[in-house]
N, C-alpha and C positions, 0 to 999 in steps of 0.2 A: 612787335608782337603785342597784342591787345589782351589784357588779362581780366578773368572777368571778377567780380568783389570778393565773391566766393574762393576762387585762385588767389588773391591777393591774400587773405586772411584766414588761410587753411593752416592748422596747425597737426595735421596728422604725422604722426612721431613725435610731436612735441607736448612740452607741458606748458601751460598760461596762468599769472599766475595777476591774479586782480585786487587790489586793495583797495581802502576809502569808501567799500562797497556798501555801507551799512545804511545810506538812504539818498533822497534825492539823483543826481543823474550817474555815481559810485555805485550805484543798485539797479539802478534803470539799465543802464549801453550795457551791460557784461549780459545779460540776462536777455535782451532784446538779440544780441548782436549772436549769442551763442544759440539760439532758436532759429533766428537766418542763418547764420553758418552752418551748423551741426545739426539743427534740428533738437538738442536738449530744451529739459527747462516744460 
């Protein structure tokens, strides 16, 4: 079964919960990653 990113890293029902976020790539990938994924942001 081939799964595509977005399936890989779907958290619907779940909670994510991100630390270290405060600068550099801690701030970057949750923020980038949550815009591809979910569309927030």
């Amino acid at each position: 079964m081939t799964r595509t990113v977005q399936q890989l890293f779907d958290l619907t029902g779940k909670t994510a919960l991100v630390t270290g976020g405060s600068r550099g790539w801690g701030c970057k990938w949750p923020r980038r990653w949550a815009r591809q994924v979910h569309g927030w942001c």
